[in-house]
N, C-alpha and C positions, 0 to 999 in steps of 0.2 A: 716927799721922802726921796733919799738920794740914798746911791748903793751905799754909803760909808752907815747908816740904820742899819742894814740884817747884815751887819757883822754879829751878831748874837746868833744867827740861825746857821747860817754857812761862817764853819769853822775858815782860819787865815789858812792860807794854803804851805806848806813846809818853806823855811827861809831857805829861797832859790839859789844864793852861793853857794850852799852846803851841797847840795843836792846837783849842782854843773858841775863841784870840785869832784864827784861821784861818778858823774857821766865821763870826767876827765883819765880819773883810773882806769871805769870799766872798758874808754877807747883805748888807754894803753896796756891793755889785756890783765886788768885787778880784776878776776870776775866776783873777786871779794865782798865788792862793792855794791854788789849787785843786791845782796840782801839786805845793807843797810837802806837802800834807794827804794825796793820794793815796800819795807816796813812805813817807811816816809808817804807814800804814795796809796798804800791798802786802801786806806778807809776810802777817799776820794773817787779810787776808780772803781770798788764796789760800789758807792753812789751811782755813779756813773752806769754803771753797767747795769745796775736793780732800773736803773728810772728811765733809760733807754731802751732796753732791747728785748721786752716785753717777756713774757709768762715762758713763751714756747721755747726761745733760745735762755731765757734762765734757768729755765730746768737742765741745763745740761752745763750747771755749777752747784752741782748738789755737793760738793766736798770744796774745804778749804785746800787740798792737795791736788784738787784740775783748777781753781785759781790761783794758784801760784804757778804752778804746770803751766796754763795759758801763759802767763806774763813771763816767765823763762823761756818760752820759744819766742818774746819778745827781742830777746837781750841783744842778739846777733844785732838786728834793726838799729839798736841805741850806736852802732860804730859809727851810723852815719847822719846820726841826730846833728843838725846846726842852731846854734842858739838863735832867734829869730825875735828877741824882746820877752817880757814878762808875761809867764802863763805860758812862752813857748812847748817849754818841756813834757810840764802838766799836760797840753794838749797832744802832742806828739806819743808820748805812752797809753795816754786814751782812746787815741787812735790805733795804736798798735793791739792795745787789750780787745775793744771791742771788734775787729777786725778778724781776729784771729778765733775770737768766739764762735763768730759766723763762719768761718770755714770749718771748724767744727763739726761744729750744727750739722753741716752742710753734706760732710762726711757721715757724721754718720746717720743722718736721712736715708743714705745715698745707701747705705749700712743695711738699712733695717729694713729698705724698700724691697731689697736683695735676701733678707732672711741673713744677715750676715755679722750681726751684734753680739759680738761672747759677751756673757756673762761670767767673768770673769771673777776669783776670790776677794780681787781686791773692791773690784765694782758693788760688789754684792756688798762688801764692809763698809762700803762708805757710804750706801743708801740704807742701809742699815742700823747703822752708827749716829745717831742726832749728834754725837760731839764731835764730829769731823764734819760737819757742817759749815758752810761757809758763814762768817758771818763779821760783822764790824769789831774791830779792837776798840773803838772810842763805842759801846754800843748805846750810851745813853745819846749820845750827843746823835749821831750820825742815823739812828733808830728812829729818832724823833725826828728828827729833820726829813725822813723819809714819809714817816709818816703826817706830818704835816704836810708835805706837799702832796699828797692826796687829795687833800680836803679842798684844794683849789680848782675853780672853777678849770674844765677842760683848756681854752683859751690861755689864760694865767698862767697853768702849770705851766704850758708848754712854750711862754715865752720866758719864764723863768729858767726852765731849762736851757733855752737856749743862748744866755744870758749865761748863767751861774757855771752849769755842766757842760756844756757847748764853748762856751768863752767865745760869743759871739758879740759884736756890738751893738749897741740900739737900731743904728743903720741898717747895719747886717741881719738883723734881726727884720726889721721894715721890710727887705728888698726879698726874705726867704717868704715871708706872711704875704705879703704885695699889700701891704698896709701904710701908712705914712709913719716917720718916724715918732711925731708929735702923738699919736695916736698908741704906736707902742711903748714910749713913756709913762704915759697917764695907765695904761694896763699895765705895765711893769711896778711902776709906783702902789698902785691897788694892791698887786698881788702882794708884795713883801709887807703892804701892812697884814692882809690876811695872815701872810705865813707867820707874818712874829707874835698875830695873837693866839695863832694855835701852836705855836711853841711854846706859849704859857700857860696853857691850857691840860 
């Protein structure tokens, strides 16, 4: 099986002219643009974010208005984005999203270690609130897709991830495992059959 098969599981990723012509505005100060780029982009890096950065740093995206928050103290960074080939972009905001998660966290760790976390009207509404919940725009597709990759063996997921969500390459994928490439093929091949039968599932 070749990556062109879980085109059914992982959705195509947004048509990347539209989405440079966006990055092109919001360097010549359209911060207009900024919301159509983010809309383009949600589902992907809440992937992204739910299957990376575990329990303890996702509890601190309990509202869809601190993931958008996050990703708008993005925006500054996009001035100095350079296009670097296909997937660049994708990765370049994924990095900035989860990045900025973590310092977060990090704060307010740093926060609560100190007895220093208001509880503030808004904070209380949003943990309160199930519908300001963060969650997928596409939610059957991107829901499922989540939850399929659960279901795969620890090994699997995690070369999937770093394949799919990572946009790393078989190589790169070898050389982070200290596996042979030949070797992460055939366990990347496995896994996407796995995952497409429990996307039918």
């Amino acid at each position: 099986m070749t990556d062109e098969h879980d085109a059914g599981a992982f959705p195509s990723p947004p048509d990347e002219s539209r989405s440079l012509e966006l990055v092109r505005r919001i360097q010549d100060g359209e911060t207009d643009a900024w919301n159509e780029l983010y809309m383009r982009y949600h589902d992907q890096l809440l992937l992204a974010v739910r299957t990376r950065l575990g329990e303890r740093l996702r509890a601190h995206l309990q509202s869809e208005d601190i993931f958008q928050s996050v990703a708008l103290d993005a925006l500054d960074a996009l001035r100095a984005f350079e296009y670097r080939g296909p997937g660049s972009l994708e990765r370049f905001l994924r990095t900035l999203v989860m990045n900025k998660i973590r310092d977060r966290a990090d704060t307010f760790g740093a926060q609560k270690r100190k007895g220093g976390v208001p509880l503030t009207d808004a904070v209380l509404a949003s943990a309160s609130d199930p519908a300001t919940e963060v969650r997928y725009h596409d939610t059957e597709t991107y829901a499922r897709l989540e939850a399929a990759l659960g279901t795969l063996p620890d090994e699997q997921r995690e070369i999937v991830l770093l394949r799919r969500v990572d946009g790393m390459s078989s190589k790169e994928v070898a050389e982070h495992l200290g596996k042979s490439d030949e070797s992460v093929r055939k366990a990347y091949s496995r896994a996407l059959a796995r995952l497409a039968t429990a996307m039918t599932e």
